[in-house]
C-alpha positions in Angstrom: -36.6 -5.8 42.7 -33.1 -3.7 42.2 -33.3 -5.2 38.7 -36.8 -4.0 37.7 -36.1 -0.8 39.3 -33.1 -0.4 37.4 -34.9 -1.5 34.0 -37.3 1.5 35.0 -35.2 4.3 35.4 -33.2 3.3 31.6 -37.3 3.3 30.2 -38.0 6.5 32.0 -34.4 7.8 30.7 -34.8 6.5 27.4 -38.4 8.3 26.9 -37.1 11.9 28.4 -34.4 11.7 26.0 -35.8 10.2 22.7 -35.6 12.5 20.2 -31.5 13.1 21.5 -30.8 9.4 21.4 -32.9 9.2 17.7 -30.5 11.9 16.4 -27.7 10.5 17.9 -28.3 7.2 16.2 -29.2 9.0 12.7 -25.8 11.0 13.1 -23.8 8.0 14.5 -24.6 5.4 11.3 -24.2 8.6 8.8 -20.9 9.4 10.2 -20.1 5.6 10.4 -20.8 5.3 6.2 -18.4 8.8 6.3 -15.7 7.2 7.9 -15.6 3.9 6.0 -15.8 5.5 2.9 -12.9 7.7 3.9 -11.0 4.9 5.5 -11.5 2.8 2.1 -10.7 5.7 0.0 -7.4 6.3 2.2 -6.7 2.7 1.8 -6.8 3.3 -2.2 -4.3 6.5 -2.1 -2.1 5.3 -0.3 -1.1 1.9 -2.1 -1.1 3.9 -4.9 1.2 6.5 -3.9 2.7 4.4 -0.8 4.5 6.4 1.8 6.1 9.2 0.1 3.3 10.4 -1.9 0.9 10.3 1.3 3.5 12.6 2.8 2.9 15.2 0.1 -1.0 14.1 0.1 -1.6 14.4 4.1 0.8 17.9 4.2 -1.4 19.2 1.7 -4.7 18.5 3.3 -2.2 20.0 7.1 -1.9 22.9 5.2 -5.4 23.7 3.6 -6.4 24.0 7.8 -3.1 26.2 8.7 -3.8 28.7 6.1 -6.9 28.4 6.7 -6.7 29.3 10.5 -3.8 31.9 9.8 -5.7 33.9 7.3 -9.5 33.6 8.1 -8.8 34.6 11.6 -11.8 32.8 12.8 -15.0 33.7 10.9 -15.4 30.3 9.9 -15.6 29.1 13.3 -18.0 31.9 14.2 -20.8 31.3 11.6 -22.2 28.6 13.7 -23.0 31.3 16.4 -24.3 33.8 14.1 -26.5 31.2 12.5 -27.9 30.4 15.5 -27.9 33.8 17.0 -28.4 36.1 14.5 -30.2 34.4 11.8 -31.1 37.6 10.0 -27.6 38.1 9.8 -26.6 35.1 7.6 -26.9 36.4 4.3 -24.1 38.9 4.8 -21.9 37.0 7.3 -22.0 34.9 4.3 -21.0 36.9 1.6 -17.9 38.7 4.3 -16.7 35.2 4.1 -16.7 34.4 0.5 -14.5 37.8 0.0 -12.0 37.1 3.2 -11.8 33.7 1.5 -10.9 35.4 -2.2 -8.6 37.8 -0.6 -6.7 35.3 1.5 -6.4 33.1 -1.8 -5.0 35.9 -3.9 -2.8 36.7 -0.7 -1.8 33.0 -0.8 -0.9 32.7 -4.3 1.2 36.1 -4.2 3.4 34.0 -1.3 3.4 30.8 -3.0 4.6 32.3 -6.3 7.7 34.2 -4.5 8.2 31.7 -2.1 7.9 28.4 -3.4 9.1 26.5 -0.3 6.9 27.6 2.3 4.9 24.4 1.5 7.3 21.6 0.0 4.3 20.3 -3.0 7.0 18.7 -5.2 5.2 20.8 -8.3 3.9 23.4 -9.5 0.5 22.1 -10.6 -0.2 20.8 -7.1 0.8 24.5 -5.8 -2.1 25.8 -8.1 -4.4 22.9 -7.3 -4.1 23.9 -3.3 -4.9 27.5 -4.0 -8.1 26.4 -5.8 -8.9 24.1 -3.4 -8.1 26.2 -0.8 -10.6 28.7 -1.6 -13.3 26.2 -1.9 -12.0 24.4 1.6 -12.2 28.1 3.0 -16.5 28.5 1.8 -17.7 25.0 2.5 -16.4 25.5 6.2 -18.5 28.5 6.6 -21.8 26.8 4.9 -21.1 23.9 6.9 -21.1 26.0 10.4 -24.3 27.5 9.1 -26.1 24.6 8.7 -25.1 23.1 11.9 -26.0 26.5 13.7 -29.8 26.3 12.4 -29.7 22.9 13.6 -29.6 20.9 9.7 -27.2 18.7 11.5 -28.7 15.6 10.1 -28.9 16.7 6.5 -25.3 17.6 7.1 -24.7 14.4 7.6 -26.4 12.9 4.8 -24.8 15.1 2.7 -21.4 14.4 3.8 -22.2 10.2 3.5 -23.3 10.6 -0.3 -20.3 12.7 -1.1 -17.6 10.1 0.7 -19.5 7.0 -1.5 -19.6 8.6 -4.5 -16.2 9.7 -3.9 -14.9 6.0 -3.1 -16.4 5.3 -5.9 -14.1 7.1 -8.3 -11.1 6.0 -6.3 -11.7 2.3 -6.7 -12.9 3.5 -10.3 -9.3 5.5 -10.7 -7.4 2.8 -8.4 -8.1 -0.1 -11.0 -7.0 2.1 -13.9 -4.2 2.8 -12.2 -5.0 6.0 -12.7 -5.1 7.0 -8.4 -1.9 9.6 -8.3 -1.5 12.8 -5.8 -3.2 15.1 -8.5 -5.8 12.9 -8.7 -6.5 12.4 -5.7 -6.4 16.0 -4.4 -8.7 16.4 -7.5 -10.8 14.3 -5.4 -10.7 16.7 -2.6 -11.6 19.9 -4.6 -14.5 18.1 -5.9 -15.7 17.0 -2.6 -15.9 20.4 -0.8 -17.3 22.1 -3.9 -20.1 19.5 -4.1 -21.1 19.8 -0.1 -20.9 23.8 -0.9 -23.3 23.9 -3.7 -25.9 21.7 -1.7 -25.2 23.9 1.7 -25.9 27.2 -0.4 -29.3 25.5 -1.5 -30.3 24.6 2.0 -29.0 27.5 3.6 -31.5 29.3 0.4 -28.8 31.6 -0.2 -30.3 33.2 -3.7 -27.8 35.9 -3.9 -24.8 37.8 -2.1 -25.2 41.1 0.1 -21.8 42.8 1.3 -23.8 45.5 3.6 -22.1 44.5 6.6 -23.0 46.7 10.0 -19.5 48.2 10.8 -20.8 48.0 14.8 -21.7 43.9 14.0 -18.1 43.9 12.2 -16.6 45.1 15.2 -18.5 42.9 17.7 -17.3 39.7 15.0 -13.7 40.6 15.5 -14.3 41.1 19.4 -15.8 37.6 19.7 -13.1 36.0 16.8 -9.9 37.2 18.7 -9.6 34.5 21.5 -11.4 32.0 19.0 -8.2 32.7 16.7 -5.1 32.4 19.2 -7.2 29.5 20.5 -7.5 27.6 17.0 -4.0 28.3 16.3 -3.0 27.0 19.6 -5.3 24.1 19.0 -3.7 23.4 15.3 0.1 23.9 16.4 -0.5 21.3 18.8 -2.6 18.3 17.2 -0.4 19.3 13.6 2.8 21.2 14.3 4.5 17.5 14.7 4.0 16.8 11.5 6.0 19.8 10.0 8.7 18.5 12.5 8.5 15.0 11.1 8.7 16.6 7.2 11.6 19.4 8.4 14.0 16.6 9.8 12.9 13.2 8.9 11.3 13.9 5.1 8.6 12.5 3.3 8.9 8.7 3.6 8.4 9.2 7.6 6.0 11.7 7.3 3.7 9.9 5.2 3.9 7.0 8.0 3.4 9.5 10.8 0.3 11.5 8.9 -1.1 8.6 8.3 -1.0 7.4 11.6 -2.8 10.3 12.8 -5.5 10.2 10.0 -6.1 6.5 10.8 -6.4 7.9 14.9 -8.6 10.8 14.1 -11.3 9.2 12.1 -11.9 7.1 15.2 -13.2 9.7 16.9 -16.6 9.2 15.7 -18.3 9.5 18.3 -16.3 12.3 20.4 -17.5 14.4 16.8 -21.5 13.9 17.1 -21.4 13.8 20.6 -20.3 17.6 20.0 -22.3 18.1 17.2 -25.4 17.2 18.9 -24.7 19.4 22.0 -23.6 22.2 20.4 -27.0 24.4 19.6 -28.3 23.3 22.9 -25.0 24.4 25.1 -25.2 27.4 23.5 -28.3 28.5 25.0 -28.1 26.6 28.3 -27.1 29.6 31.2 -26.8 27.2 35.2 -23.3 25.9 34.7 -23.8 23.0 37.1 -25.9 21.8 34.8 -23.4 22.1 31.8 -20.9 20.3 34.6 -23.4 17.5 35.1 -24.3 16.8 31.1 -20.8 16.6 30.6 -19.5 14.5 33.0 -22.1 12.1 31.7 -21.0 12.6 28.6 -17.3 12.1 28.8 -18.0 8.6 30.3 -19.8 7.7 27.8 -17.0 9.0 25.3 -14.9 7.3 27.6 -15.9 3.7 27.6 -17.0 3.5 24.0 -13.3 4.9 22.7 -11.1 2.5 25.0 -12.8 -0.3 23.2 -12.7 1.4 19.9 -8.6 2.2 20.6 -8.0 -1.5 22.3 -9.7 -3.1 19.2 -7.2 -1.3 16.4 -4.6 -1.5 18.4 -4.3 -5.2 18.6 -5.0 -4.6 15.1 -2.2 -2.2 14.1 -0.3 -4.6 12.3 -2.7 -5.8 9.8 -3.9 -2.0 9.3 -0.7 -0.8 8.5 -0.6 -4.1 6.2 -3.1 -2.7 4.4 -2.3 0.8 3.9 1.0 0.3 3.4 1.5 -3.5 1.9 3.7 -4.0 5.1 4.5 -4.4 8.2 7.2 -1.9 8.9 7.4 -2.3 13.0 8.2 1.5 13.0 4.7 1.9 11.1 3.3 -0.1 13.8 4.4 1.1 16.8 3.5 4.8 15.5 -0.2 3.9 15.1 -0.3 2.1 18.5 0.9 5.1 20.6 -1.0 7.7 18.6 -3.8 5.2 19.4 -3.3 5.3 22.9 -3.6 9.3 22.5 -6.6 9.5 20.6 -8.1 8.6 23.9 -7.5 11.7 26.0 -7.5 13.5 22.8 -11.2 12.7 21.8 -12.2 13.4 25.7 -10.3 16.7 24.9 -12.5 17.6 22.0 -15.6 17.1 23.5 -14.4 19.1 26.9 -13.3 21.7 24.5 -16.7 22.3 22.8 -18.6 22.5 26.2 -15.9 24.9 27.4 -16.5 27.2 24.7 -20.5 27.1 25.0 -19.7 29.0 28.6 -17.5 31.6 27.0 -14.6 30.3 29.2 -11.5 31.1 27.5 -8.6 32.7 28.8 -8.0 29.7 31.0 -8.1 27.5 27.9 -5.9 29.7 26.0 -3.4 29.3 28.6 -3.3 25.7 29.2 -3.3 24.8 25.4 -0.8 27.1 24.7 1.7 26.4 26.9 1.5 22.8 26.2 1.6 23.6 23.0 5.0 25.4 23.1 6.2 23.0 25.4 5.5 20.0 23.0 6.6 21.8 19.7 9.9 22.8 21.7 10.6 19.2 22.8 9.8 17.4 19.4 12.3 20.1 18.1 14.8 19.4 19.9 15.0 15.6 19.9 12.9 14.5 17.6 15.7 14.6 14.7 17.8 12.4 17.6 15.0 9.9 18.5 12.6 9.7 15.5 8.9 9.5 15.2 8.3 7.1 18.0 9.4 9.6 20.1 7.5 12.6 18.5 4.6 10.2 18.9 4.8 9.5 22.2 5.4 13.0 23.4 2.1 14.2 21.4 0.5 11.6 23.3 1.7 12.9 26.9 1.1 16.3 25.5 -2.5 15.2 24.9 -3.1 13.7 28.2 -1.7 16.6 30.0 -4.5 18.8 28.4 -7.0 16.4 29.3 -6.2 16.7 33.1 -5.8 20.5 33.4 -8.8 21.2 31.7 -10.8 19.0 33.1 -9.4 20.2 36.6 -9.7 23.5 35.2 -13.4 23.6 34.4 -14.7 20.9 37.1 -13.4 22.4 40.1 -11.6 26.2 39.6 -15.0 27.4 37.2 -17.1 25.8 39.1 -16.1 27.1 42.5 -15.8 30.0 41.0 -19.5 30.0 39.3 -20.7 28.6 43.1 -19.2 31.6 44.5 -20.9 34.3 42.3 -24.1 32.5 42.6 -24.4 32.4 46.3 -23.3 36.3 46.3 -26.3 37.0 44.0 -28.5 34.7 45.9 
């Protein structure tokens, strides 16, 4: 009788929530086809340009998103509330973007030209390539925060899945002419973002550009942008500021096995991504903060379960991955994937927490727990990780995530909501 009651309540769950579990399941085998593409493509570039190279390759793609994050301050981020907020607005927000993101490469390539070791790129060709590519990397993160805003989450997706296997398909194309080298392949990248751009502009029916921007809307943008910024920079210092370390005291060879290692960590987080994909249009507008305590809760289970197999799987696995990549097993290799593995578990609970948070327009609380973690994990990897090597930069990125984890998670599941019970029950 349990049983059949049981078997009831999943129908009666299954049938409230069908159109969420059918996009789910669209989102989850698109992102799936993304990821092996990517994970097959990765495989290509870096026997081709073995550890060294995917140094240079993975500090290249680092610093696309630092620049990125330092320069933009946080109107690409923003677009996916403006499209969803202020629609008629999208034009414009637009076309601000396109000129921040021509002014912040011309601003780039004035430092890059007098300072030639801010970002170690071995040449100058690859120096011009990543202010080219920057600029395009810069505009396809605003079209794609568009589209997700209006809800085109699902054609994002498809359009993301035919770019990675058409992409894979050059690599294996370039890989078996041996002709799969770092310029190549960050060729590769320039074409992919400029490809997913043109496409998002069509959706997004953006016929031409319109620079009228309301000063008073211009003001309310960098209102809403300035937590958004210290936050993202916070959030980049931490998940990326190790690898700079790794580069500043170990060099290339080490970095390429440590950026690697977190490449191979974060494209697990498949489902931690649509999970937060899906909920973000509908967070947005949701206003009873139990509620947004409830969904979540759910959610991070289910995030929960699904990841510990995913993270126990490869890292049983890490030898032969590393094999692959690699063509070796260097145990240093090895042991760096396995604890960035164990990580990516309270990390990709992290990522999903983080996107609920900011649906509430709780921040200062945020800001404060990410950044002193931050500080306190960049300051400790400083300090010994020239001494102790990447194992131990590893492992204290991992404690670093976990740490975040907890006090948010404490932080928005009892403080904000005893808080939000409070005010409540005053208005009531």
């Amino acid at each position: 009788m349990n049983r059949l009651i049981m078997i009831t309540k999943v129908i009666e769950l299954f049938k409230t929530n069908q159109s969420f579990f059918k996009g789910l399941s669209i989102n989850l085998f698109l992102r799936v086809i993304a990821v092996i593409a990517t994970l097959i493509s990765g495989i290509l570039i870096t026997r081709s340009i073995l550890e060294e190279g995917r140094g240079v390759y993975n500090l290249f793609i680092t610093s696309l998103t630092m620049f990125n994050l330092f320069l933009n301050f946080g109107f690409n981020s923003s677009a996916l509330t403006i499209s969803n907020q202020y629609p008629e607005k999208r034009i414009s927000f637009f076309s601000f973007n396109i000129l921040i993101a021509f002014i912040s490469s011309l601003l780039l390539g004035f430092l890059l030209l007098f300072l030639p070791n801010l970002i170690p790129l071995k040449s100058t060709t690859i120096i011009f390539l990543f202010i080219i590519t920057y600029l395009m990397y810069s505009i396809q993160l605003t079209v794609r925060s568009l589209m997700i805003g209006q809800d085109d989450i699902i054609f994002s997706g498809k359009v993301d899945a035919v770019i990675k296997v058409f992409l894979l398909l050059f690599c294996i194309l370039l890989f078996y002419n041996d002709l799969l080298s770092i310029t190549s392949s960050i060729l590769l990248i320039f074409l992919e973002y400029l490809v997913y751009t043109t496409i998002g502009v069509f959706k997004l029916k953006i016929k031409k550009l319109d620079f009228k921007m309301d000063f008073i809307f211009l003001k309310t943008l960098f209102n809403f942008n300035t937590k958004s910024y210290v936050f993202g920079i916070c959030f980049f210092i931490l998940l990326r500021g190790d690898q700079y370390i790794v580069k500043y005291f170990l060099g290339n060879f080490q970095t390429g096995i440590y950026t690697q290692s977190g490449v191979i960590t974060e494209q697990l987080q498949i489902l931690s991504a649509i999970a937060a994909t899906m909920f973000i249009p509908k967070f947005l507008k949701e206003k009873d903060f139990r509620v947004v305590i409830q969904k979540t809760n759910k959610l991070l289970l289910f995030v929960l379960v699904l990841n510990l197999i995913i993270g126990l799987v490869f890292y049983f696995m890490a030898p032969w991955v590393i094999e692959v990549y690699f063509k070796n097993k260097n145990q240093i290799s090895i042991d760096t994937l396995r604890i960035l593995l164990i990580g990516f578990i309270p990390w990709s609970l992290y990522a999903v927490l983080n996107i609920m948070m900011h649906s509430v327009r709780y921040k200062k609380s945020n800001i404060v727990i990410l950044g002193t973690i931050t500080i306190a994990n960049i300051l400790i990897n400083y300090i010994y990780g020239s001494q102790f090597g990447i194992r131990f930069i590893a492992i204290v990125s991992t404690c670093s995530y976990s740490i975040l984890f907890i006090c948010s998670y404490f932080d928005m599941f009892y403080l904000k909501k005893r808080n939000y019970i409070k005010k409540t029950s005053r208005l009531d």
